[in-house]
C-alpha positions as CSV (number, residue, x, y, z in Angstrom):
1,X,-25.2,-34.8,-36.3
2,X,-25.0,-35.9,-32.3
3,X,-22.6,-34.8,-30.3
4,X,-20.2,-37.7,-28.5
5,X,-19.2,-37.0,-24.9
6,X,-16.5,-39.2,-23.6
7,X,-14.1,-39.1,-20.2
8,X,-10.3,-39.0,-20.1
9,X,-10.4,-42.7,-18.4
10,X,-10.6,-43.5,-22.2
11,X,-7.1,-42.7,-22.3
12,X,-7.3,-40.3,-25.8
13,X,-5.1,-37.7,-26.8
14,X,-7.0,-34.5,-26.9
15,X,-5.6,-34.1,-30.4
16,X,-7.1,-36.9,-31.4
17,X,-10.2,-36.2,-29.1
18,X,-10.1,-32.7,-31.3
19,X,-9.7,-34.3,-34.6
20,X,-12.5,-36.7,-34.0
21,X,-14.8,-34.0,-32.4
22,X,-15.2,-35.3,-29.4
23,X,-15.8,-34.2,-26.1
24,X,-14.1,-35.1,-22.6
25,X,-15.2,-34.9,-19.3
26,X,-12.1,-34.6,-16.4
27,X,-11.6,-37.3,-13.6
28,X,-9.9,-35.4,-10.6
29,X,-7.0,-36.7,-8.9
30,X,-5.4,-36.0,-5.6
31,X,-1.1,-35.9,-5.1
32,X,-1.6,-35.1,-0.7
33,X,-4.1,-32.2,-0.9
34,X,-3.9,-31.0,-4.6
35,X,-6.3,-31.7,-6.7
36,X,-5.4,-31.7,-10.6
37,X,-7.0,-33.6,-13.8
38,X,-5.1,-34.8,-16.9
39,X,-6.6,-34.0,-20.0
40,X,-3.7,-33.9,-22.4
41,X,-2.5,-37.6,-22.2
42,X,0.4,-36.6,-24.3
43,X,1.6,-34.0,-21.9
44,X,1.6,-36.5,-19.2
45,X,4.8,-37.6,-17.3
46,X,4.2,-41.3,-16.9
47,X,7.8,-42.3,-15.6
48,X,7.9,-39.7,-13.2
49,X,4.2,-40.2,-11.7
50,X,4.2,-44.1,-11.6
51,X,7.9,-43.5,-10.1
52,X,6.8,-41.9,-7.2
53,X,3.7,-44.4,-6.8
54,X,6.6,-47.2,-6.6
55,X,7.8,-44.7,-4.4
56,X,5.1,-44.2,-1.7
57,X,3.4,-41.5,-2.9
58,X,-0.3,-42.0,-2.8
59,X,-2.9,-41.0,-5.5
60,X,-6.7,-40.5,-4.5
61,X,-9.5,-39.9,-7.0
62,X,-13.2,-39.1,-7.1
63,X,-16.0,-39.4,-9.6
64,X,-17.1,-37.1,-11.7
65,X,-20.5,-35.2,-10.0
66,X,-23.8,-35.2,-11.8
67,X,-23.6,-31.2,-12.1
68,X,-20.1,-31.6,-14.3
69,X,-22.0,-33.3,-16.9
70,X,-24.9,-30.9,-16.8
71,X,-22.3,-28.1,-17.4
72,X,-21.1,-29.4,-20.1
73,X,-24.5,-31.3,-21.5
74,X,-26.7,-28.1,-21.3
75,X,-25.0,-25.6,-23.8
76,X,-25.1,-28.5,-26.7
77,X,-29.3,-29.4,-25.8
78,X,-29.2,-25.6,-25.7
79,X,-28.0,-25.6,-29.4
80,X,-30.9,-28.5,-30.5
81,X,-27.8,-31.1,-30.2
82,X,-27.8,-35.2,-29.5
83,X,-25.9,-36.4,-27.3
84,X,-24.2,-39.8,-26.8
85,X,-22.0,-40.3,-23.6
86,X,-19.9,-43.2,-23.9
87,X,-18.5,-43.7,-20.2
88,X,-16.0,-45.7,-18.0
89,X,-17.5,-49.2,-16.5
90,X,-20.0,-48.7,-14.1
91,X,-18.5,-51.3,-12.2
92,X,-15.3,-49.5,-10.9
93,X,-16.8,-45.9,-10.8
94,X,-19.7,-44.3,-9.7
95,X,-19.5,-41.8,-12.5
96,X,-21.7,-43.6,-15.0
97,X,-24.7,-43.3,-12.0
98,X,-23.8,-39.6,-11.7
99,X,-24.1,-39.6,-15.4
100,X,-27.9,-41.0,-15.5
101,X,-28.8,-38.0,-13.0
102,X,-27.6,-35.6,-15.1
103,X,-29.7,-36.9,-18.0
104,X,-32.6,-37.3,-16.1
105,X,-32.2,-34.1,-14.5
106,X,-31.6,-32.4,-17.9
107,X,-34.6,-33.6,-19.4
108,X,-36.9,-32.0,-17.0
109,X,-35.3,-28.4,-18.6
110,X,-35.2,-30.0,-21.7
111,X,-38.0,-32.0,-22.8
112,X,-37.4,-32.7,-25.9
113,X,-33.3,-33.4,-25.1
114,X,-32.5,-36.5,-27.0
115,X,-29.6,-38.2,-24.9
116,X,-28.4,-41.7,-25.0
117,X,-25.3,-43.2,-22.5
118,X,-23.7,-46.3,-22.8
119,X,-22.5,-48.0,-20.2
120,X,-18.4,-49.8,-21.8
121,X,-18.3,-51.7,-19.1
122,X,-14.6,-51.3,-20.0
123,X,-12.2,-48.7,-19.0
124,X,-8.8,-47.0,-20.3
125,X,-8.5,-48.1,-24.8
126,X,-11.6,-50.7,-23.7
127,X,-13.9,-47.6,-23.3
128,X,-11.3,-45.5,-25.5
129,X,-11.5,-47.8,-28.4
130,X,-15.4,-47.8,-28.6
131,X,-15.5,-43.8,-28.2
132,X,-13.4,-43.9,-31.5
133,X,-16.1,-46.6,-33.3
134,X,-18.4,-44.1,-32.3
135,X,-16.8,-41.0,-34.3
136,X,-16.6,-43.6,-37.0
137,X,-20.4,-44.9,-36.9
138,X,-21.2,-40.8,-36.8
139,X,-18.8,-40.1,-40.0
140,X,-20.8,-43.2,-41.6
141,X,-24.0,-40.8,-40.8
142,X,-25.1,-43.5,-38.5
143,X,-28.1,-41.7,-36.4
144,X,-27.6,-41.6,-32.4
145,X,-29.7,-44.5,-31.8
146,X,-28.2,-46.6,-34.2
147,X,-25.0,-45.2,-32.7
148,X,-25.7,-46.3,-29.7
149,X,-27.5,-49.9,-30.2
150,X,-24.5,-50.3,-32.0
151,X,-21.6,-49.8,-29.1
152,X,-24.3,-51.5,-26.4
153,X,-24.0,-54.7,-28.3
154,X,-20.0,-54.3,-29.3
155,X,-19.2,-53.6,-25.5
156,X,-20.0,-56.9,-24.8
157,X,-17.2,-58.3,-27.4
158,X,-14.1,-55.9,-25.8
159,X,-12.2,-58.5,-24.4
160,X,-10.1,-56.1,-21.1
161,X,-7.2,-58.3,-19.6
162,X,-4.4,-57.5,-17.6
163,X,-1.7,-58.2,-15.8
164,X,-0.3,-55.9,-12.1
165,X,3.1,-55.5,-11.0
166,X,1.3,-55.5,-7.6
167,X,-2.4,-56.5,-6.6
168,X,-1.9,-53.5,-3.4
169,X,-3.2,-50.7,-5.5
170,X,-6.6,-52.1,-6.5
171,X,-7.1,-54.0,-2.9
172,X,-6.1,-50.4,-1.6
173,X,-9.1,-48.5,-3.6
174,X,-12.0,-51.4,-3.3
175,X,-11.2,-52.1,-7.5
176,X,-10.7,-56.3,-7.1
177,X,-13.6,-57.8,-6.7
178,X,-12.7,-61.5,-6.4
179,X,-10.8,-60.9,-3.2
180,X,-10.0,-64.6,-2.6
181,X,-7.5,-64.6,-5.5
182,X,-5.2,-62.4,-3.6
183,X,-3.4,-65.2,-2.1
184,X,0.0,-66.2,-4.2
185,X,1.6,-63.1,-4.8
186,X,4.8,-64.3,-3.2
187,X,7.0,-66.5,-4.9
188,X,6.8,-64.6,-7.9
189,X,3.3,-65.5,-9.1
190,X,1.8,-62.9,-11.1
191,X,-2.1,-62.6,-12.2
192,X,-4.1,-62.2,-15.3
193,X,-7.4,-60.1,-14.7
194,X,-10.4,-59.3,-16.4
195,X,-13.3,-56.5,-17.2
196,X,-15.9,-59.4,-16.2
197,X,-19.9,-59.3,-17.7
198,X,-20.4,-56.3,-15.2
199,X,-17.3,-54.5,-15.8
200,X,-16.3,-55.5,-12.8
201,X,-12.1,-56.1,-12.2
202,X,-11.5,-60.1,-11.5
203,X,-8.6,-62.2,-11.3
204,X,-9.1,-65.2,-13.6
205,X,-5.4,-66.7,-14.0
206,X,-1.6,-67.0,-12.5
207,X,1.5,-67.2,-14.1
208,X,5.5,-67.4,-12.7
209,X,6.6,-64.3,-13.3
210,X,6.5,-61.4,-15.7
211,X,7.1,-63.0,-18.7
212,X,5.2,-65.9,-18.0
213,X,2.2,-63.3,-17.7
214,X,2.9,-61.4,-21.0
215,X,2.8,-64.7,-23.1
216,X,-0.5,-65.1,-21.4
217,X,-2.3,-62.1,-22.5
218,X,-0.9,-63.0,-26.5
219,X,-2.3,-66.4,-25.4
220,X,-5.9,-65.6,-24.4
221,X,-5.6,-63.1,-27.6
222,X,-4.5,-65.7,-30.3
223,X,-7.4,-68.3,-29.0
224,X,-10.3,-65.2,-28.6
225,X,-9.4,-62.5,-31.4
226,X,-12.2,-62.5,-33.8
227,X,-10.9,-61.1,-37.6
228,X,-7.7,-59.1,-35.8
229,X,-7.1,-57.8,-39.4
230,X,-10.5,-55.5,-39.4
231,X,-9.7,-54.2,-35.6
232,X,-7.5,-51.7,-33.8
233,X,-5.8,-53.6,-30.5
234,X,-5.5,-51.6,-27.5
235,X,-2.3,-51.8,-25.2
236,X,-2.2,-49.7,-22.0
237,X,0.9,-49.7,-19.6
238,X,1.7,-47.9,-16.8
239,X,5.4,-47.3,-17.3
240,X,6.1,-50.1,-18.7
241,X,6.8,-49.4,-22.4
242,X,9.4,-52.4,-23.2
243,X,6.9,-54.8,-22.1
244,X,3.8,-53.4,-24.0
245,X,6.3,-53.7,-27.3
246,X,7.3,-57.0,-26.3
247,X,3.5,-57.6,-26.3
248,X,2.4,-56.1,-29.5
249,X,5.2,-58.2,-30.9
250,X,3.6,-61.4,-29.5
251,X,0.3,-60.0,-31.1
252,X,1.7,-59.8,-34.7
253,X,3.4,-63.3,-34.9
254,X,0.5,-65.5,-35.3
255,X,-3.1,-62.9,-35.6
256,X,-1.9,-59.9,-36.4
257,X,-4.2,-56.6,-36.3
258,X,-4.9,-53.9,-38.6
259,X,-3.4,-51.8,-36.1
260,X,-2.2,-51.5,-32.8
261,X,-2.5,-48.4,-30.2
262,X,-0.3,-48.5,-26.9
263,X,-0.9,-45.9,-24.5
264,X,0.6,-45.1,-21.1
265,X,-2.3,-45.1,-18.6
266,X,-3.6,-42.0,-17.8
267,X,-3.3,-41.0,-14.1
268,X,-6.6,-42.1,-12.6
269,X,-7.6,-45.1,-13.7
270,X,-3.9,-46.1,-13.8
271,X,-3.4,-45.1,-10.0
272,X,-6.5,-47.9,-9.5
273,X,-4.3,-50.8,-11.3
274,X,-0.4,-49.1,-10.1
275,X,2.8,-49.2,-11.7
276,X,4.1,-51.6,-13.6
277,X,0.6,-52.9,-14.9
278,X,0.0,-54.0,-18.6
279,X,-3.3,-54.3,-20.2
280,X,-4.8,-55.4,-23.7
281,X,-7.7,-54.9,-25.0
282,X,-9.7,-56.9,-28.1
283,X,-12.7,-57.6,-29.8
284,X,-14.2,-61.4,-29.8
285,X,-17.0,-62.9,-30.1
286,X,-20.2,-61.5,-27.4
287,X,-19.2,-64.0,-24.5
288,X,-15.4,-63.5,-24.9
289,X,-15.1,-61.9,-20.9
290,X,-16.2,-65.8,-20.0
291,X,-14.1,-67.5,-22.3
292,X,-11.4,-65.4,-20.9
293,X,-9.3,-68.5,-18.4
């Protein structure tokens, strides 16, 4: 049986991490010159962190170094285990590259080390949601390859939209890469961004308003959802929590899934997107990111 590394940008519970036997690497994050991590989502004061983002306080991260993961790869090769790393996008953190070192470092002390990584694409329950398919494909006694082949191909279904109470946040950390699409956030126009083919963040959409922008996530859900009533749907908010119900209530009028998981962001990826920002997260068919207008 493999082991199944994850990070805490895929927004788990380290109960749940725990009860599904799962592993989680640590993003840092910086309040002014303290560094601190967040590995117990649950423990997490939400309101009182995105509060003080609203109120000026600024939030710095950094990626995770290619030595972290050899600490915590070597003991399991050490034991004869597989591993499978399931990581956030490669196309809003250097972490995943800092990853392939690691492995590639690794296997010159262990030749024989059988390692796979995949790449979501997808960060927060879009990463989070194929860590847990991969605990299930394990508890099936799927081998790690199959594992693997399995979430490479399924990455490309996660459909990751989203909507910002402010676009300053990911213009501020380099995380919007469609930068023309920043015009029109006067007047009370809001945008709908995606995890695009690269996992990079693009705006795709605008809507008046805030609830203008919440009936078009459940929108692009009802007309992309492929058999909702096999799936767990993903909601992330960042302090937000009446809007994320108002959402999952959208999502069970006319597709409902087999169940839905809301989480509050956890502090580093949701320092990238800011306060206020509300994000879903669904499987459809391979080319759902283009379909997403």
């Amino acid at each position: 049986m493999f082991a199944i590394v994850t990070d805490t940008s895929a927004n788990l519970d380290c109960s749940l991490l725990q009860q599904r036997n799962i592993a989680a690497i640590p993003f840092a994050f910086f309040v002014g010159d303290q560094e601190q991590t967040c590995t117990d989502t649950a423990g997490f004061d939400g309101p009182a962190f995105y509060s003080a983002m609203r109120s000026g306080t600024q939030v710095k991260t950094s990626q995770v170094s290619p030595q972290q993961y050899i600490d915590l790869f070597s003991p399991m090769l050490a034991m004869g285990q597989e591993i499978l790393f399931v990581g956030m996008s490669s196309g809003i953190s250097g972490s995943y590259h800092s990853a392939e070192i690691a492995a590639q470092q690794l296997k010159e002390v262990f030749p024989d080390a059988r390692i796979r990584l995949v790449d979501t694409l997808s960060a927060s329950l879009g990463e989070g949601l194929l860590v847990l398919e991969a605990a299930d494909c394990r508890d099936r006694g799927m081998t790690l390859d199959e594992t693997a082949d399995r979430l490479m191909a399924m990455r490309h279904r996660m459909a990751q939209v989203f909507t910002v109470e402010d676009l300053k946040y990911l213009r501020r950390t380099g995380r919007l890469s469609n930068v023309t699409a920043l015009v029109g956030m006067m007047l009370n126009i809001k945008p709908l961004l995606k995890g695009n083919n690269e996992g990079k963040i693009v705006t795709f959409a605008r809507t008046r308003g805030r609830r203008q922008s919440i009936q078009g996530l459940a929108e692009r859900y009802d007309a992309l959802v492929r058999h909702p009533e096999q799936q767990v749907v993903g909601i992330a908010h960042a302090d937000c929590p009446e809007d994320a119900e108002t959402l999952a209530s959208l999502l069970r009028t006319k597709h409902p899934p087999k169940e839905i998981m809301t989480v509050c962001y956890e502090p580093v990826t949701g320092s990238h997107v800011g306060p206020g920002t509300l994000a879903l997260f669904f499987l459809g068919d391979e080319d759902v990111r283009e379909k997403l207008r």
